[in-house]
N, CA, C and O atoms as a GROMACS GRO file, in nm:
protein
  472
    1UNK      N    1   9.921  12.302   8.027
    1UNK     CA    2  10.010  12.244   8.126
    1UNK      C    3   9.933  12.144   8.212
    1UNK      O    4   9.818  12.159   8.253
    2UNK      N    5  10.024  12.028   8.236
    2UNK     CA    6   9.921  11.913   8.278
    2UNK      C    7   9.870  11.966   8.471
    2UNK      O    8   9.754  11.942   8.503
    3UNK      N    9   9.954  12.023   8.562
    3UNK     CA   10   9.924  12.100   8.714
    3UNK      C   11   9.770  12.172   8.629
    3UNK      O   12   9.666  12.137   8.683
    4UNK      N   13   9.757  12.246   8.530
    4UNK     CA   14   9.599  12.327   8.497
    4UNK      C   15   9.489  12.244   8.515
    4UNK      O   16   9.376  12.289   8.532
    5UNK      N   17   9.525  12.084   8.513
    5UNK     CA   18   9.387  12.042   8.453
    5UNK      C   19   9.319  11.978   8.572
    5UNK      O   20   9.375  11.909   8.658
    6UNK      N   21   9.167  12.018   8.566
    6UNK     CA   22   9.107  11.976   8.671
    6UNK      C   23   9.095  11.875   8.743
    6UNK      O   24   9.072  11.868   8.864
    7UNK      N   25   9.117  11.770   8.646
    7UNK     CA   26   9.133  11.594   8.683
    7UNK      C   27   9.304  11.544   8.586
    7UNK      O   28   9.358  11.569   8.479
    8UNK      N   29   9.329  11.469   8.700
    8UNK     CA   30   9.469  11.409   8.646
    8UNK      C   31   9.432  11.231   8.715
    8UNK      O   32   9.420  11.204   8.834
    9UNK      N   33   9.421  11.132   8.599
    9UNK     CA   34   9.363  10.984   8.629
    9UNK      C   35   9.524  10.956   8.625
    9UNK      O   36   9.593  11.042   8.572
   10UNK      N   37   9.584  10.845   8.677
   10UNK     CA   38   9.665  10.713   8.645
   10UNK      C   39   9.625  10.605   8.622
   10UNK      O   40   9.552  10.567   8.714
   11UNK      N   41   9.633  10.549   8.562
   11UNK     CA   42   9.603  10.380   8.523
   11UNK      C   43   9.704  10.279   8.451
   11UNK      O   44   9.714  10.218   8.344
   12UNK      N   45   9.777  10.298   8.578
   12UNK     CA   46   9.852  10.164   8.501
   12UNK      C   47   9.880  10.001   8.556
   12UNK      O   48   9.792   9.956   8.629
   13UNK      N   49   9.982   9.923   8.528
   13UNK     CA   50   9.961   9.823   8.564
   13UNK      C   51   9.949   9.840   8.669
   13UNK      O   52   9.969   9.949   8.722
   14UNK      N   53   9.888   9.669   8.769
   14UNK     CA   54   9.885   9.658   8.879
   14UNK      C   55  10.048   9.562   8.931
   14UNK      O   56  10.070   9.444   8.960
   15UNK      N   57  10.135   9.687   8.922
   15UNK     CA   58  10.286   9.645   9.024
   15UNK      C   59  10.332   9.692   9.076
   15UNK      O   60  10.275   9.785   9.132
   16UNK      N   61  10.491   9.669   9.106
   16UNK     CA   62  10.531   9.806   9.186
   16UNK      C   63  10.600   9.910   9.091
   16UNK      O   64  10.655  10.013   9.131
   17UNK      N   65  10.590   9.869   8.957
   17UNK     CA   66  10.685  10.014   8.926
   17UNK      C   67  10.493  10.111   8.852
   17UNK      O   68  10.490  10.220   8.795
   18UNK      N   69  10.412  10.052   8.873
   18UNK     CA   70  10.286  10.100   8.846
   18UNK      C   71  10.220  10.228   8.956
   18UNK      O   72  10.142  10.320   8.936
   19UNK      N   73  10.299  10.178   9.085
   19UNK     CA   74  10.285  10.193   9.197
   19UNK      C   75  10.347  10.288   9.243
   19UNK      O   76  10.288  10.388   9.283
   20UNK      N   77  10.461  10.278   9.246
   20UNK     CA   78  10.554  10.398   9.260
   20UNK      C   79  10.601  10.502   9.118
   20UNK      O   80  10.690  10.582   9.146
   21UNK      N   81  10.555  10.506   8.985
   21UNK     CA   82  10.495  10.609   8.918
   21UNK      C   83  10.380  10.682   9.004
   21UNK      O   84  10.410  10.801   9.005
   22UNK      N   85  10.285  10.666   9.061
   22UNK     CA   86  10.164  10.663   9.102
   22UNK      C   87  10.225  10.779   9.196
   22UNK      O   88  10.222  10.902   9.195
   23UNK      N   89  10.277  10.688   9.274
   23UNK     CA   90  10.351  10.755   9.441
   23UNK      C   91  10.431  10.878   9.372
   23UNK      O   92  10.391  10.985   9.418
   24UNK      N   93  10.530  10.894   9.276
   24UNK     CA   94  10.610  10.989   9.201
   24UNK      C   95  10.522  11.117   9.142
   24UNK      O   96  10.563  11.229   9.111
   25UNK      N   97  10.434  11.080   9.140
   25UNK     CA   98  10.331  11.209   9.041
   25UNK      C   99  10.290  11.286   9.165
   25UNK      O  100  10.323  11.404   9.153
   26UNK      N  101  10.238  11.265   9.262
   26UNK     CA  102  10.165  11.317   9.412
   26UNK      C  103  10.317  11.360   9.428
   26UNK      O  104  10.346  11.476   9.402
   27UNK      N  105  10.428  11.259   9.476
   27UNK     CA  106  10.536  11.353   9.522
   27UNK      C  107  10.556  11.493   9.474
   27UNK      O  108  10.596  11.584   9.546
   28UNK      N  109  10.527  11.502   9.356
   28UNK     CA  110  10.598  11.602   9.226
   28UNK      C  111  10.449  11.715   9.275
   28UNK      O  112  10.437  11.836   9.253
   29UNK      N  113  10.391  11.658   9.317
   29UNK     CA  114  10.258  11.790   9.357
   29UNK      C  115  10.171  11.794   9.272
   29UNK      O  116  10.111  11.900   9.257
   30UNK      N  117  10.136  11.672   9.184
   30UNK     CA  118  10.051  11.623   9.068
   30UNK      C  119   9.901  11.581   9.178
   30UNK      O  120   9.899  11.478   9.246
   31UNK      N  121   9.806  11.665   9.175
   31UNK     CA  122   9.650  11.562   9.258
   31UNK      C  123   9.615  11.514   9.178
   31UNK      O  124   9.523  11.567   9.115
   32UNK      N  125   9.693  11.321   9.113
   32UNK     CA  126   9.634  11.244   9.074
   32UNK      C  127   9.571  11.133   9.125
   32UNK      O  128   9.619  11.057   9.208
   33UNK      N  129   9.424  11.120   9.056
   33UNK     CA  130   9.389  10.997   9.166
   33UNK      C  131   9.404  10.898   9.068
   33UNK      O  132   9.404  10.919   8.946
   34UNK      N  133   9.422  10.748   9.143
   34UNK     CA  134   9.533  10.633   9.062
   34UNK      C  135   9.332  10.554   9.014
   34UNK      O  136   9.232  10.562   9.086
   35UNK      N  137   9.338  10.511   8.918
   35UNK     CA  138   9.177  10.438   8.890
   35UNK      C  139   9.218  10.305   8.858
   35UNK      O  140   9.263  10.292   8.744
   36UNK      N  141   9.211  10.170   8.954
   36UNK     CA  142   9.208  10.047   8.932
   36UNK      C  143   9.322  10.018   8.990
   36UNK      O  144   9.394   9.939   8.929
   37UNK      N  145   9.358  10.058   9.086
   37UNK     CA  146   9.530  10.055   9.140
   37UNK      C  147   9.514  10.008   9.312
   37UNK      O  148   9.588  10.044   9.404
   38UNK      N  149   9.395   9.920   9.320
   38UNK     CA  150   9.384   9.863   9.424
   38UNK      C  151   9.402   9.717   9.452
   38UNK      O  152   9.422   9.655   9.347
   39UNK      N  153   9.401   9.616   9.595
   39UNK     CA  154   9.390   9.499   9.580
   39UNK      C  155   9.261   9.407   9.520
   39UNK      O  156   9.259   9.298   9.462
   40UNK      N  157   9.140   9.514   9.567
   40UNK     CA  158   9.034   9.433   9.539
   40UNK      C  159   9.050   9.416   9.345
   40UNK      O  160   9.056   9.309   9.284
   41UNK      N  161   9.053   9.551   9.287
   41UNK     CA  162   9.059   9.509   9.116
   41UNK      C  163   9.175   9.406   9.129
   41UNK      O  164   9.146   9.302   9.070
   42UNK      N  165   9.288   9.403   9.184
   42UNK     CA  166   9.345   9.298   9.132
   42UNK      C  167   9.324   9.174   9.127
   42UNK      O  168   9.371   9.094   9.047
   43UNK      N  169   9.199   9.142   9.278
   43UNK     CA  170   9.190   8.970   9.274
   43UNK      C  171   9.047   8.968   9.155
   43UNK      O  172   9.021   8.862   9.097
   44UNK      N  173   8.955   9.106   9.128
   44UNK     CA  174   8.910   9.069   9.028
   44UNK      C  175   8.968   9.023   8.932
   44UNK      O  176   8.960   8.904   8.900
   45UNK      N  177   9.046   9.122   8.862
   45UNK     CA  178   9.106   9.056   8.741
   45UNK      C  179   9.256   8.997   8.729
   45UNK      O  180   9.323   9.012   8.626
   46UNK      N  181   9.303   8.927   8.845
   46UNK     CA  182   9.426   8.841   8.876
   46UNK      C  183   9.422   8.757   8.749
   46UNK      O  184   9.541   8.744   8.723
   47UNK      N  185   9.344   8.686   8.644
   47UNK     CA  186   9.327   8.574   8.558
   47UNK      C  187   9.436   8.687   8.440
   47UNK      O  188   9.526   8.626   8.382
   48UNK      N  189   9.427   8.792   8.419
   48UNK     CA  190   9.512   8.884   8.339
   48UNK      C  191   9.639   8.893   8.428
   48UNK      O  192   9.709   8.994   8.422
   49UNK      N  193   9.667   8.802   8.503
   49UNK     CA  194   9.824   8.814   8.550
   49UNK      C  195   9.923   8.780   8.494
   49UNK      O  196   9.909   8.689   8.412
   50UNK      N  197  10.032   8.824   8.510
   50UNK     CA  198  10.201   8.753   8.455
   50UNK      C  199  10.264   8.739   8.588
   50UNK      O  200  10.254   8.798   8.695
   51UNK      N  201  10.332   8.639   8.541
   51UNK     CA  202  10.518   8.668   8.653
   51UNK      C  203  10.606   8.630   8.563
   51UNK      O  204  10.674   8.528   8.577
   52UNK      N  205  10.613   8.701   8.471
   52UNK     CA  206  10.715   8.753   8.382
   52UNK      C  207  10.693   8.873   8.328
   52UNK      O  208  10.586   8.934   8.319
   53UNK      N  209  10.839   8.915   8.279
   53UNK     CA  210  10.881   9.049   8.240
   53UNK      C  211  10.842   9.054   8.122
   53UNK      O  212  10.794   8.950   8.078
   54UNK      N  213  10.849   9.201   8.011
   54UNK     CA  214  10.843   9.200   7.846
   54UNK      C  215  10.947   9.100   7.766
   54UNK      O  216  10.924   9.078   7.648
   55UNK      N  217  11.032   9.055   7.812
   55UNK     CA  218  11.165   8.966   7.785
   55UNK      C  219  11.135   8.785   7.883
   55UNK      O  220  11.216   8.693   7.873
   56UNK      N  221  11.059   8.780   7.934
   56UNK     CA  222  11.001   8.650   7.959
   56UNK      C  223  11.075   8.608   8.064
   56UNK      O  224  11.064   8.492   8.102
   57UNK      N  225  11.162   8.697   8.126
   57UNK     CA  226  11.221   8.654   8.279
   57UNK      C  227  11.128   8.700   8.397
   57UNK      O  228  11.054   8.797   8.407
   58UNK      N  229  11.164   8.568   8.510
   58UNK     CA  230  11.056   8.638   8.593
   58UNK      C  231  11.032   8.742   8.659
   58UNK      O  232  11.128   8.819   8.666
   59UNK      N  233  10.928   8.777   8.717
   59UNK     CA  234  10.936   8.905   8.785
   59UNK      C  235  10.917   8.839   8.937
   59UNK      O  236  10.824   8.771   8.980
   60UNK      N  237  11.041   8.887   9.003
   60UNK     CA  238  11.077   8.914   9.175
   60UNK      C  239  11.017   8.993   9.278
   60UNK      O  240  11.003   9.108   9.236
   61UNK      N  241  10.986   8.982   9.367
   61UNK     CA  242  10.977   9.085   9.463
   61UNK      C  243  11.019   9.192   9.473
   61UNK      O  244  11.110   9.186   9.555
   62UNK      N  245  11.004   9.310   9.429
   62UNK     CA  246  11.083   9.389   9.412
   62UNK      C  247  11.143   9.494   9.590
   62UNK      O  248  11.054   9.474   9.673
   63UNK      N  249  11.212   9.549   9.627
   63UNK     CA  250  11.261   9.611   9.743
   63UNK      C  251  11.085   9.694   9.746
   63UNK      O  252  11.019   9.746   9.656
   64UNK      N  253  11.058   9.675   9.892
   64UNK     CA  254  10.955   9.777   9.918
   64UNK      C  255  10.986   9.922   9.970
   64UNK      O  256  11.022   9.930  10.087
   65UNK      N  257  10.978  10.005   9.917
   65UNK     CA  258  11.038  10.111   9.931
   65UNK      C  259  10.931  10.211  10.046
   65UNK      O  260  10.834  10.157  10.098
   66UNK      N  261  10.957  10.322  10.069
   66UNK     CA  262  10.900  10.427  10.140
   66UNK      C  263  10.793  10.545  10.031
   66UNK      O  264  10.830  10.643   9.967
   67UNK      N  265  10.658  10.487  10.044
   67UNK     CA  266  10.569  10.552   9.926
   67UNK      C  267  10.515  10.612  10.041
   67UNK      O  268  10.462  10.542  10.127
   68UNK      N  269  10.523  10.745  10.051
   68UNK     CA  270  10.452  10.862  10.137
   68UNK      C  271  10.333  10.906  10.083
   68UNK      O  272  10.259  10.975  10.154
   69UNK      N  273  10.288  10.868   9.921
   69UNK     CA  274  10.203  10.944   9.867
   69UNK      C  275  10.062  10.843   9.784
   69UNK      O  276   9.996  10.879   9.686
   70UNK      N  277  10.050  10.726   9.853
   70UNK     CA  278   9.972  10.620   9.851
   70UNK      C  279   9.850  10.582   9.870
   70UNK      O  280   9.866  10.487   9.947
   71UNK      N  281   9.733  10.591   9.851
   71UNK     CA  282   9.613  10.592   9.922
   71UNK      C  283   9.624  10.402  10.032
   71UNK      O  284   9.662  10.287  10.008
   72UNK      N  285   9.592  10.443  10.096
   72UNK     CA  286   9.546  10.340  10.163
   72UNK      C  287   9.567  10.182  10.105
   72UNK      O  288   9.660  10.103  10.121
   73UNK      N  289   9.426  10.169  10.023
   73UNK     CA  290   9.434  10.062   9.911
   73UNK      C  291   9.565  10.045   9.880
   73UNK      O  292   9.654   9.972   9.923
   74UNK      N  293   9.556  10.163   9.763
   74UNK     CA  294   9.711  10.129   9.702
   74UNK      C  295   9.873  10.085   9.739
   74UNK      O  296   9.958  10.019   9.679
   75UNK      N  297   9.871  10.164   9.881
   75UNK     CA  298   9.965  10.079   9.990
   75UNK      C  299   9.920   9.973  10.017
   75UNK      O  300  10.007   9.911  10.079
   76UNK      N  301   9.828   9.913  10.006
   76UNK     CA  302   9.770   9.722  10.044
   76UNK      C  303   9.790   9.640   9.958
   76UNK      O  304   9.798   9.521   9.990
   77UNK      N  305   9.803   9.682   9.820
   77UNK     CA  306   9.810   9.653   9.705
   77UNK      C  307  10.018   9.633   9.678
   77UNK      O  308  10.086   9.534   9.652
   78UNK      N  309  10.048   9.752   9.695
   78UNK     CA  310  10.212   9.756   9.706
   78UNK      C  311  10.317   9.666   9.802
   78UNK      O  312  10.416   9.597   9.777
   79UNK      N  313  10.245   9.702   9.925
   79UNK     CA  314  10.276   9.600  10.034
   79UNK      C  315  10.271   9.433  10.010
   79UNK      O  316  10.338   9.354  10.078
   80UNK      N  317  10.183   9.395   9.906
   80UNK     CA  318  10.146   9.255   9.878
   80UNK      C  319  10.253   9.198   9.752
   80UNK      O  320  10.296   9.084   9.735
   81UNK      N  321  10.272   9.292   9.691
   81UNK     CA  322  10.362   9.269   9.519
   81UNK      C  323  10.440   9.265   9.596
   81UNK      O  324  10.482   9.150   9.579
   82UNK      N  325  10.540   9.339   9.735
   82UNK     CA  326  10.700   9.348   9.710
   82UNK      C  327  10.703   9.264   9.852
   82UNK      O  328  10.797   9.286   9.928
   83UNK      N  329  10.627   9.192   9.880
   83UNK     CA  330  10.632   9.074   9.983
   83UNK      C  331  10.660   8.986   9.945
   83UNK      O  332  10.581   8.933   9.866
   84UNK      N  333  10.812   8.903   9.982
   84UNK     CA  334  10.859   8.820   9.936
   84UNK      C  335  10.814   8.694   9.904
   84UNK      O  336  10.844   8.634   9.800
   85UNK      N  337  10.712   8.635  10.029
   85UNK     CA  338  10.646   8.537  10.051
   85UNK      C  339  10.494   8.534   9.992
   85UNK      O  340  10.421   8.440  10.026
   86UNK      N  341  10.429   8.672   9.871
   86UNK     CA  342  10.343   8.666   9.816
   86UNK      C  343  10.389   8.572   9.674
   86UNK      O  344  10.479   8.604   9.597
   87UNK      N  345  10.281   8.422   9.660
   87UNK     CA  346  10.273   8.364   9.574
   87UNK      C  347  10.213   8.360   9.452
   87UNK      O  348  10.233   8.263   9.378
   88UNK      N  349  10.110   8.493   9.405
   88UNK     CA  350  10.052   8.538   9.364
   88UNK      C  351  10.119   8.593   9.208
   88UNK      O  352  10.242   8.602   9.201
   89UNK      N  353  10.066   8.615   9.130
   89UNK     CA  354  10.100   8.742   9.008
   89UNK      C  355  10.224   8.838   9.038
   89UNK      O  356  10.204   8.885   9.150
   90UNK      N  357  10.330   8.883   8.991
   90UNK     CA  358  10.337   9.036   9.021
   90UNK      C  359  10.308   9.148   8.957
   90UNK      O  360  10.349   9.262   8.980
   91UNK      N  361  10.215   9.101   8.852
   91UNK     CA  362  10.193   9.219   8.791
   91UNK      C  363  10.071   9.164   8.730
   91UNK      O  364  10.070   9.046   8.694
   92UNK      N  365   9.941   9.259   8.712
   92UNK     CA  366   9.818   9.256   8.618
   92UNK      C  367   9.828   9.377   8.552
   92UNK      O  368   9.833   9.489   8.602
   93UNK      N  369   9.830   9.336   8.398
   93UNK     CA  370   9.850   9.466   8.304
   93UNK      C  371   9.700   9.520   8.268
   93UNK      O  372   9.596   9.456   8.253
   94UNK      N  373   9.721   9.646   8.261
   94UNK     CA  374   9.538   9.744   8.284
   94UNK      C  375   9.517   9.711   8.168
   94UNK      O  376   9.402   9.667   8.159
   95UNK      N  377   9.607   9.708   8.006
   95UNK     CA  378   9.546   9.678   7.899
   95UNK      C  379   9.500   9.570   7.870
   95UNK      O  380   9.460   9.554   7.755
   96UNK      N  381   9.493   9.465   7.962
   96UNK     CA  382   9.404   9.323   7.957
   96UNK      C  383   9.260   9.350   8.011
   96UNK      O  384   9.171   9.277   7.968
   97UNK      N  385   9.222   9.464   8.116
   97UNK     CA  386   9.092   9.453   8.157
   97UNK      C  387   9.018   9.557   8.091
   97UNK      O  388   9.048   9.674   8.116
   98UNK      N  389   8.944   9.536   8.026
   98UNK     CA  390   8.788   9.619   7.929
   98UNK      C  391   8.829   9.798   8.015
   98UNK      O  392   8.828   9.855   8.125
   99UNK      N  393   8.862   9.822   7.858
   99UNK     CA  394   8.829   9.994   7.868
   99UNK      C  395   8.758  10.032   7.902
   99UNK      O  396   8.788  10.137   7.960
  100UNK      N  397   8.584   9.992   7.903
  100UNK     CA  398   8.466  10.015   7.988
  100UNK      C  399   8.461   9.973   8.132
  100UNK      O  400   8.353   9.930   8.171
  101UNK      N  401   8.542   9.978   8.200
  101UNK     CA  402   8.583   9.932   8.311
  101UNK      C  403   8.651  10.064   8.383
  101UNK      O  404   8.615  10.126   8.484
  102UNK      N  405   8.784  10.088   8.278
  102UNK     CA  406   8.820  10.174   8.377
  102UNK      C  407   8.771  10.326   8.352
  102UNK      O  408   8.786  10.421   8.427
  103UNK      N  409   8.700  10.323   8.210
  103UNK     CA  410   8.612  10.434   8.162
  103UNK      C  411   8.486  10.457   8.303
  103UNK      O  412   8.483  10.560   8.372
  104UNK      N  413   8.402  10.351   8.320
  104UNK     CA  414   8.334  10.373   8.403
  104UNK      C  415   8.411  10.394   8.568
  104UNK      O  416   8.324  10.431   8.647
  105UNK      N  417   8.501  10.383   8.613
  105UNK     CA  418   8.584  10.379   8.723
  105UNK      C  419   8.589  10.573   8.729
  105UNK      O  420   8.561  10.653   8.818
  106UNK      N  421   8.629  10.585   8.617
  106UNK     CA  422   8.670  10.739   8.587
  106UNK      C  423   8.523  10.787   8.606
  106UNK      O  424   8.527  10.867   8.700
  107UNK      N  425   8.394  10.777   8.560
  107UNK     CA  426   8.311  10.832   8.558
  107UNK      C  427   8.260  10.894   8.697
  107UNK      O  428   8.204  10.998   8.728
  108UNK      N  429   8.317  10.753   8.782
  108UNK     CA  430   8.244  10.747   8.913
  108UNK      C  431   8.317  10.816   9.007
  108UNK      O  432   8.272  10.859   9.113
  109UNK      N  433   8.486  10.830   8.948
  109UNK     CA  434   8.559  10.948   9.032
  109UNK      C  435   8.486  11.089   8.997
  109UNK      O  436   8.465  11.163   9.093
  110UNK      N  437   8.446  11.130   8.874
  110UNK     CA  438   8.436  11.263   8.864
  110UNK      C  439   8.323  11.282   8.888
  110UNK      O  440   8.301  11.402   8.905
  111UNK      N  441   8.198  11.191   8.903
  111UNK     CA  442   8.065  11.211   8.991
  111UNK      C  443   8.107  11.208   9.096
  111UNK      O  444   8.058  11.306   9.153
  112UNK      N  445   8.188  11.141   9.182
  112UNK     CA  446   8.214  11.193   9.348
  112UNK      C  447   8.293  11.324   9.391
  112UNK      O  448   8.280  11.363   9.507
  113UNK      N  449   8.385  11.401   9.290
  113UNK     CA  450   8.473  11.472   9.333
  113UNK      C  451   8.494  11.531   9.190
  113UNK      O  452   8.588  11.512   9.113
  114UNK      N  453   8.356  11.627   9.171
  114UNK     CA  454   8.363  11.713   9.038
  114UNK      C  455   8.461  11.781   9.013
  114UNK      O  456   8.526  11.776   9.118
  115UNK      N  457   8.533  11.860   8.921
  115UNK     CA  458   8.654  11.914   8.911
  115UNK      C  459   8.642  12.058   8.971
  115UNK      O  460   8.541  12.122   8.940
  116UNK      N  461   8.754  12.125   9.072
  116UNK     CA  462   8.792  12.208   9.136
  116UNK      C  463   8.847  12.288   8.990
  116UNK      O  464   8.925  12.240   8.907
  117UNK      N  465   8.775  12.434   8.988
  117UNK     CA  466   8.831  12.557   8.892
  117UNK      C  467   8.890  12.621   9.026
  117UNK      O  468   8.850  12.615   9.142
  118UNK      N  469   8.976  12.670   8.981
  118UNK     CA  470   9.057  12.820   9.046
  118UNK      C  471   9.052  12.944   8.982
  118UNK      O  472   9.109  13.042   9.032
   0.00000   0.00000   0.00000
């Protein structure tokens, strides 16, 4: 059962429905920590951006909603996608930036915050 396991990662795109999956898993009582789901990775790898959808329409601002379950970052990051007046990307997809990236991201969570047994 996925609540058993000592570490629970997210990694997905950098948007808002990336974002509020993210926010949805913590609601649900999931301690997942989100890996690459900040602003700073995004202006790293912004050059892997779209503003378009899988169907080639653009992607909008989406409504900023009420994410109670957000780290910090990741609310800085959310706050910026569903700002109307951000001119930027709305979305950087994680499968454009090197698996050794977010492999090492993961490494460096579970060297700071080894896994809790019960």
């Amino acid at each position: 059962m996925v609540r058993e396991c000592p570490n629970l990662f997210y990694w997905g795109d950098m948007d808002t429905s990336g974002l509020e999956i993210l926010d949805g898993f913590r609601a649900a009582g999931l301690p997942v920590t989100g890996v690459l789901m900040d602003l700073a990775t995004y202006e790293r790898y912004e050059q892997f951006g779209t503003s378009t959808d899988a169907r080639g329409n653009p992607l909008t601002a989406a409504a900023c909603r009420l994410l109670g379950h957000l780290t910090d970052a990741e609310q800085e990051l959310y706050e910026c996608l569903t700002d109307p007046s951000w001119t930027r990307y709305r979305r950087v997809e994680q499968e454009r930036i090197p698996l050794s990236v977010a492999a090492d991201a993961v490494q460096a969570q579970l060297a700071a915050h080894p896994a809790h047994t019960t």
